[in-house]
C-alpha positions in Angstrom: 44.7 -28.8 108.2 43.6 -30.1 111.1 44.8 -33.5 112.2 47.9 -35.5 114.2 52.0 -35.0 112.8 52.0 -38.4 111.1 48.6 -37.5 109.5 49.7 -38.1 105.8 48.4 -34.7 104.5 47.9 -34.5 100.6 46.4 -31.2 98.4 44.7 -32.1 95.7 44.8 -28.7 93.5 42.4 -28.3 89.9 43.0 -26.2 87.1 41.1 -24.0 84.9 37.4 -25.2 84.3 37.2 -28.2 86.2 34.5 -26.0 87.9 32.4 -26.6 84.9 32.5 -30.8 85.7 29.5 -32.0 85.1 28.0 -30.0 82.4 31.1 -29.1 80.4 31.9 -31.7 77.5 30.1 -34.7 79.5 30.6 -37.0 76.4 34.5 -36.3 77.3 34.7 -35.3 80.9 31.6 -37.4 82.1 28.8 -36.1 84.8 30.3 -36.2 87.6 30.7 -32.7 89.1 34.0 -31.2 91.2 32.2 -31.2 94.8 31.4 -34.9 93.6 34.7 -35.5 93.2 35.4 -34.1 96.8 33.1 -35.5 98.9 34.1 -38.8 97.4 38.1 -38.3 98.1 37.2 -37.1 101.2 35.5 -40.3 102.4 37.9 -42.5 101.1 40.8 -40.6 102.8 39.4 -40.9 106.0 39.4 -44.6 105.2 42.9 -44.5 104.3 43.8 -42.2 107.4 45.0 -39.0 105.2 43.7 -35.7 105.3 43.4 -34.0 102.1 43.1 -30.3 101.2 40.7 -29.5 97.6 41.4 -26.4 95.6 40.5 -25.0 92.2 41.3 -22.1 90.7 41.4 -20.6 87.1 44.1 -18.9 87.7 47.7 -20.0 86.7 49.5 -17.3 89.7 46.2 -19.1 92.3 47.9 -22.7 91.3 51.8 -21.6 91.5 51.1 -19.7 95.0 49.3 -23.0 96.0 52.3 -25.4 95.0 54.8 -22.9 96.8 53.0 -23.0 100.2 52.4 -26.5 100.0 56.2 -26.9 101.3 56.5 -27.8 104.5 52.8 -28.7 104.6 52.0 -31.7 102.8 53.5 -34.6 101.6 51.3 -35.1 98.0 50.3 -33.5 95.5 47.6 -34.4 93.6 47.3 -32.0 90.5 44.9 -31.6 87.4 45.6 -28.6 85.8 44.1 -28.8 83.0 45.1 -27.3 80.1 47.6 -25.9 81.8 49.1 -29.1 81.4 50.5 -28.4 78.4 51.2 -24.7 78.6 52.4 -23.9 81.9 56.1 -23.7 82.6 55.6 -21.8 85.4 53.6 -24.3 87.0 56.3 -27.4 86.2 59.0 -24.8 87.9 56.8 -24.8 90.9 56.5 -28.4 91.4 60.3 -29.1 90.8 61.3 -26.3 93.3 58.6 -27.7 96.2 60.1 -31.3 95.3 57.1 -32.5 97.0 55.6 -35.5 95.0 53.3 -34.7 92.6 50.7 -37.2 90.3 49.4 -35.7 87.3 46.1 -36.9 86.4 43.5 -36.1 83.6 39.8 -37.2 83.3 40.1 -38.1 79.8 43.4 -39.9 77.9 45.0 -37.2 76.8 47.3 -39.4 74.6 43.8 -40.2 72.4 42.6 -36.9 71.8 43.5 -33.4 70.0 47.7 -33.9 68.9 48.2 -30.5 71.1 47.0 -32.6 74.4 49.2 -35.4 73.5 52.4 -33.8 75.5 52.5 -32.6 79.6 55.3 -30.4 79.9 54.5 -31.6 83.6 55.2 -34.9 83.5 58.9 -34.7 83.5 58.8 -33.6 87.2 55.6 -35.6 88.4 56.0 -38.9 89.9 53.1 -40.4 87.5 50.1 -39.4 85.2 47.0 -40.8 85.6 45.0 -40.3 82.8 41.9 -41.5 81.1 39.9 -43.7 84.4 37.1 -40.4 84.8 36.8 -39.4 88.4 38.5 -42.6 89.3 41.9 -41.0 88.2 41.9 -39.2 91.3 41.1 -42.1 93.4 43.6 -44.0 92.0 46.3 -41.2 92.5 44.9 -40.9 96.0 45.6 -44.9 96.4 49.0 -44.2 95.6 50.1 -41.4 97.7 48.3 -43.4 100.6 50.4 -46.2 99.7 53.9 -44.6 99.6 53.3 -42.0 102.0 52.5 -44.7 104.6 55.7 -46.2 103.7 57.8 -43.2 104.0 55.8 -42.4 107.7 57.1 -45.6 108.7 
């Protein structure tokens, strides 16, 4: 992180797969690929005068080690883990010990698809899900924490 102290710094961290955008399920997940994804936040933050962070890992320990050293460094999270979604305990601990906001988001709507995607043991400790908008789910997520973080830097 490079950038000034009231630089609204957010970490945008990707679960297991999401590697695989754009040639994994496109009829589901679309064609847009992860770097895609990046380069696109990336512009838009600068527009919105944050600096964000972009990880992806595989690796439930990679995601909980992430969350923990967020503290102290940013003030958003921006998660998609995945399937991990709902699974991972250990990952909904992590954000609710941070207690950094975090917005779930999915590519698909995870609430029209296979009954066993239908719940996010994260959700209870996220801020919001968004779910369902493609690769604009992260924009949209991004829009918020611009939003709000702006308001609490004031």
């Amino acid at each position: 992180m490079k950038g000034e102290v009231n630089t609204l710094h957010i970490l945008v961290l990707n679960g297991p797969n999401l590697n695989l955008l754009g040639t994994r399920n496109p009829e589901v997940y679309g064609t847009t690929t992860l770097p895609d994804i990046q380069r696109q936040m990336q512009e838009r933050a600068e527009a919105l005068g944050c600096e964000l962070d972009f990880m992806q890992s595989n690796h439930e320990g990679a995601l909980i080690d992430a969350i923990h050293n967020a503290r102290g460094k940013y003030q958003y999270l921006i998660l998609n883990a995945g399937a991990y979604t709902h699974t991972s305990y250990a990952i909904r601990d992590a954000i609710e010990a941070v207690e950094i906001p975090t917005i779930e988001i999915h590519l698909s709507n995870i609430h029209a698809r296979e009954a066993f995607r239908h719940e996010s043991v994260l959700a209870p400790v996220c801020v919001g899900q968004i779910c369902g908008f493609g690769a604009m789910s992260y924009m949209l997520a991004l829009q918020y924490a611009a939003e709000m973080g702006q308001q609490h830097h004031e």
